[in-house]
C-alpha positions in Angstrom: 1.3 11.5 8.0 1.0 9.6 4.7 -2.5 8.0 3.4 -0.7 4.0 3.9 -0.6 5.2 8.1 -2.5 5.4 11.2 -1.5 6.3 14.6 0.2 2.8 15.6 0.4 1.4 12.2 1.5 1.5 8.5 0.6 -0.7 5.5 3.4 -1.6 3.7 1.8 -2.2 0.6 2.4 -5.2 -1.9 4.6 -2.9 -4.2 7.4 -2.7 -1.6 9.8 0.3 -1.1 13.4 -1.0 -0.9 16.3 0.9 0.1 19.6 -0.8 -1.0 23.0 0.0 0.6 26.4 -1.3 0.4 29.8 -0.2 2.2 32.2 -0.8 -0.3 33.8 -4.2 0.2 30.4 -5.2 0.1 29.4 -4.2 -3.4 29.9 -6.7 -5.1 28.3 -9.2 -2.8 25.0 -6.4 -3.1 25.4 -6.7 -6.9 25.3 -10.8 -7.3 22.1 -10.7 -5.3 20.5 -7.9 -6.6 21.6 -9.7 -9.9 20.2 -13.2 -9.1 16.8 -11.2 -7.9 16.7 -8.7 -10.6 13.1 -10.3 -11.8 11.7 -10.3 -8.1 13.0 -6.4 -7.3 11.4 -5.4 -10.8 7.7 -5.4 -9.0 9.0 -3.3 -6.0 10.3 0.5 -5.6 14.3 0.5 -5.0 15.9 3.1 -3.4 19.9 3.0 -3.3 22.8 5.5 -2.2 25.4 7.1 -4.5 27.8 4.6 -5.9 25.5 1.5 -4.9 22.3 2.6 -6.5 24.1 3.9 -10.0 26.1 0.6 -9.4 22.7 -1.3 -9.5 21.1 1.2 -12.3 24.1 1.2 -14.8 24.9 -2.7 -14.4 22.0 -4.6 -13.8 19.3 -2.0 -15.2 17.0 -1.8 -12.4 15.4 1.7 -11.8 16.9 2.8 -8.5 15.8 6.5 -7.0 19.5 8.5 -6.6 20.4 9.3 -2.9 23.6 10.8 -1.5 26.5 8.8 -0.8 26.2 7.4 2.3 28.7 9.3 3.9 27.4 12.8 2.4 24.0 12.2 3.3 22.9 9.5 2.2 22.2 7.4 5.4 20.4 10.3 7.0 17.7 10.6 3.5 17.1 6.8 4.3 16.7 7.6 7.7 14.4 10.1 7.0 12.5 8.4 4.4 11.7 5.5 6.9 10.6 7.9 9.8 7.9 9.3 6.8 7.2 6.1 6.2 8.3 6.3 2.4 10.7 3.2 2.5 9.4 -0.3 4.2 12.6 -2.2 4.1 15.9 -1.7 4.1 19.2 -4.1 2.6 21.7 -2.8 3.6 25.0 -5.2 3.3 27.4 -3.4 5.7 31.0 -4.9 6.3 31.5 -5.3 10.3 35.0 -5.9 9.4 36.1 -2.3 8.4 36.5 1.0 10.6 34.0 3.5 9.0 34.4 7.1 9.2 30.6 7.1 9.5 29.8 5.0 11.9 27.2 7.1 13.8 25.1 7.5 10.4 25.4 3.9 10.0 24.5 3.3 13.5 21.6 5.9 13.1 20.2 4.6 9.7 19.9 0.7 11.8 18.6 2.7 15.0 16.1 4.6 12.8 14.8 1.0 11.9 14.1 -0.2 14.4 12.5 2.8 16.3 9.5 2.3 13.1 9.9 -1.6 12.6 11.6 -2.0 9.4 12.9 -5.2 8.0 16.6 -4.9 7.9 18.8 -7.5 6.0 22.5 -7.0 6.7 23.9 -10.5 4.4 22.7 -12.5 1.8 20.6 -15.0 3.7 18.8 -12.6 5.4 17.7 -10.3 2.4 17.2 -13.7 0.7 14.5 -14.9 3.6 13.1 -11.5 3.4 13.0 -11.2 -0.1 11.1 -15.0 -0.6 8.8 -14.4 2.5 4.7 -14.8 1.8 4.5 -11.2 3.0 6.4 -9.9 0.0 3.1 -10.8 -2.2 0.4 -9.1 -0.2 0.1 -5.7 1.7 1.5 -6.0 5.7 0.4 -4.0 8.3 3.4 -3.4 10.6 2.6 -2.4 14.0 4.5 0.9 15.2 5.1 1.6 19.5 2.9 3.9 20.9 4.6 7.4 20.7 2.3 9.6 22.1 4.0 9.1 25.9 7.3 10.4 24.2 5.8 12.9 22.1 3.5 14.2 25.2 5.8 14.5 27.7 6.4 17.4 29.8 9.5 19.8 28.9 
């Protein structure tokens, strides 16, 4: 359990962790709003999977920590990182249009989320109202559910 945890809580602390994600007819929509917030993300840690985080590094010059492609792995190390409590928020502009061969990561990586009360933006407005909220400027405590039922049960 990491130092910024307790039992039914984590501190996500005024530096935020930020994991950014993009299917990709969504890219470019990613890249103008990472682009028209690129002084706001400066203060915080970004995260990003394959092509959308060297996307994000390599045009707008933002230091993003390299994850898999989404597909290869890359939804699951998100996943994972959120369950450690590593990453404390999550854009992740995914195209409900368009069949992906992925799905159940995708569906994990949102399910995964939730289960540790995450803020997810999926669009623009969302990640903007998240992005601009008073929290952003001071540590947060999120509340977590009370696992130890689950984790105590009988097998």
């Amino acid at each position: 359990m990491s130092e910024s945890m307790s039992k039914n809580t984590r501190i996500f602390k005024v530096r935020k962790h930020i994991a950014l994600v993009a299917h990709d007819n969504k890219k470019p929509e990613l890249m103008a709003w990472v682009t028209a917030h690129k002084d706001e993300l400066l203060r915080h840690k970004l995260y990003g999977t394959g092509t959308t985080g060297r996307m994000v590094t390599d045009t707008i010059g933002l230091e993003v920590e390299p994850l898999l492609s989404g597909p290869l792995g890359g939804d699951q190390q998100i996943g994972a990182k959120i369950a450690e409590g590593e990453i404390n928020m999550l854009i992740f502009f995914w195209d409900p249009f368009e069949p992906m061969p992925h799905d159940p990561d995708v569906k994990a990586l949102l399910r995964i989320a939730a289960v540790w009360n995450v803020p997810v933006a999926c669009n623009r407005a969302t990640a903007d109202f998240i992005l601009f909220s008073p929290l952003m400027g001071e540590d947060y405590c999120s509340g977590l559910p009370d696992f130890d039922a689950y984790n105590n049960r009988s097998l």
